[in-house]
C-alpha positions, -999 to 999 in steps of 0.1 A, spaced: -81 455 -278 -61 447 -240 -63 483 -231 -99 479 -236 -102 448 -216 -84 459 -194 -105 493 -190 -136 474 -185 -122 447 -158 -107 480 -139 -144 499 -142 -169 468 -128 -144 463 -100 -148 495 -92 -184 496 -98 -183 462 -71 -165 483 -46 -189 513 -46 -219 487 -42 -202 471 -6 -195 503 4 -225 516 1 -250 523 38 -273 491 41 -314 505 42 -338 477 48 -370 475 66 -390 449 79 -423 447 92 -428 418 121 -459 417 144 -469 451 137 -438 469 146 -410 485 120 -375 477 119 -354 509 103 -320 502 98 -300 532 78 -264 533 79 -262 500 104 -280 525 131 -310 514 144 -337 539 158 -351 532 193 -383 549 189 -399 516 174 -397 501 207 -374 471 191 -362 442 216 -324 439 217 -329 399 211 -345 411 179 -316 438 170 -291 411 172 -305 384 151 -311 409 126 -273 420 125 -265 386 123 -288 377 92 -276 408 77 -237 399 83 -244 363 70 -263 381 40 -229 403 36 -207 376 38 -223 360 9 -229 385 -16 -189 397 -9 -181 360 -13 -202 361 -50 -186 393 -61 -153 379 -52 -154 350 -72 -174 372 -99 -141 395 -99 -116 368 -101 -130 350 -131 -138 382 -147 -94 393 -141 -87 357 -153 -106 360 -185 -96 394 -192 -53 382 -189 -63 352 -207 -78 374 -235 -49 400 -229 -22 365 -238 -41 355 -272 -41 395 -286 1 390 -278 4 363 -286 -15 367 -323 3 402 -327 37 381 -319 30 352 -348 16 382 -372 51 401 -364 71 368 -369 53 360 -404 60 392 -415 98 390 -413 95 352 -421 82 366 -456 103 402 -461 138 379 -453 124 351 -479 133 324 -450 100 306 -441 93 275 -434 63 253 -434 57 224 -411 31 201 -430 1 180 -412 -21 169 -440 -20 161 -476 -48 165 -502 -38 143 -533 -57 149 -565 -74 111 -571 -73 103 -532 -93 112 -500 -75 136 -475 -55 123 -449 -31 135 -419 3 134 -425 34 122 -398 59 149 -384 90 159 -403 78 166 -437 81 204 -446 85 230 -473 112 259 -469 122 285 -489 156 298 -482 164 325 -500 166 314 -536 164 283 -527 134 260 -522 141 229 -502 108 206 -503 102 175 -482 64 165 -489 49 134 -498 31 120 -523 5 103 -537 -8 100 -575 -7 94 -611 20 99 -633 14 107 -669 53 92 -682 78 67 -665 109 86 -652 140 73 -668 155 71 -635 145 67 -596 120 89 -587 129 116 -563 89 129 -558 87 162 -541 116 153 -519 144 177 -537 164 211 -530 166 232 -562 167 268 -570 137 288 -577 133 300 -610 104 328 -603 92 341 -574 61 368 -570 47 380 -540 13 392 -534 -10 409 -503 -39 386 -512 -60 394 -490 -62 419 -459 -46 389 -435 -34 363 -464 2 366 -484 0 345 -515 38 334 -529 41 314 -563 70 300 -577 85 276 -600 116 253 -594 129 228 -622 145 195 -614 158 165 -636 128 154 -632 97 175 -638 85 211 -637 70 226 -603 48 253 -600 40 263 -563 13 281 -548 16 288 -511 -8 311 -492 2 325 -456 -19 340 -431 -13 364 -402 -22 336 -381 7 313 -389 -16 286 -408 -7 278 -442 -17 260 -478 3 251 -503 -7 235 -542 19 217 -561 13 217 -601 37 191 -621 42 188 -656 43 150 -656 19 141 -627 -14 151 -606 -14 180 -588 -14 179 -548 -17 200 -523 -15 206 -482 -21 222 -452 4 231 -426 14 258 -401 47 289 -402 74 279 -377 77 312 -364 
């Protein structure tokens, strides 16, 4: 996709070029009598003043001047677009790379920014909270909110916990989507995790508990 950007920008640039270049023909017919003007030389035999020659070149230099001026600008925003196009294909190619290995070394991490709790409207979250698998370990930092079905017998620890992971499959989804679920026990209750990564870096993750609502969130790689 840049080499073909790129292709294009270099071809109407060119295509600009060969237009300026190219012998200025006009004509103009003024009290009776023809102005010719091919290549910029004028042809005497039309009996043309030299007062008349002159403001003629100078309307067509002023006429150049300003159609250059266009295609400049033309040119220049044309270039701009085309790097800034050129940036987002790297730079989505770059994030796609980084997910990849993110996912093949089982070291990913995902930076949270809004929580969807089962009995409760959706909301944004603050910074810091996260999920991160890390090997065979899942560290999980989330918040939050809902109804649970029995009293813990001792202070409740939420989905803030590090534990090892019990199962982990891995599946190609989709054509741009990775889907990852696995299950982690604590003292406390029974996780089941569903995470879905895309190419893109964006991500969304369900949490299933034995002894409480389900939640779930939407958050981005760090890549």
């Amino acid at each position: 996709m840049p080499y073909l950007l790129l292709f294009w920008s270099h071809l109407l640039r060119k295509m600009a070029l060969y237009v300026l270049k190219m012998p200025l023909r006009f004509s103009l017919l003024q009290k009776n009598s023809y102005i010719c003007c091919v290549a910029h030389e004028f042809y005497d035999d039309f009996n043309v003043s030299d007062e008349l020659k002159i403001e003629y070149y100078e309307q067509q230099n002023m006429n150049f001047k300003r159609t250059s001026g266009i295609v400049f600008v033309a040119l220049t925003l044309l270039a701009m677009g085309c790097a800034t196009s050129q940036q987002r294909a790297e730079q989505k190619i770059a994030t796609q790379k980084a997910v990849t290995e993110a996912l093949t070394n089982r070291h990913l991490r995902i930076n949270v920014r809004s929580m969807n709790p089962f009995r409760y409207a959706s909301r944004t979250v603050s910074y810091g909270f996260f999920l991160e698998i890390k090997g065979d370990t899942l560290e999980s930092y989330l918040p939050y909110m809902g109804q649970a079905y029995q009293a813990a017998a001792f202070s409740s620890e939420g989905l803030n916990f590090e534990a090892p992971i019990v199962s982990y499959r891995e599946t190609r989804a989709k054509k741009n989507m990775t889907s990852i679920e696995l299950d982690v026990k604590t003292r406390e209750d029974n996780y089941h995790y569903t995470l879905e990564i895309h190419d893109t870096g964006t991500a969304y993750i369900r949490v299933r508990c034995q002894n409480r609502d389900s939640i779930s969130f939407d958050g981005d790689c760090e890549v």
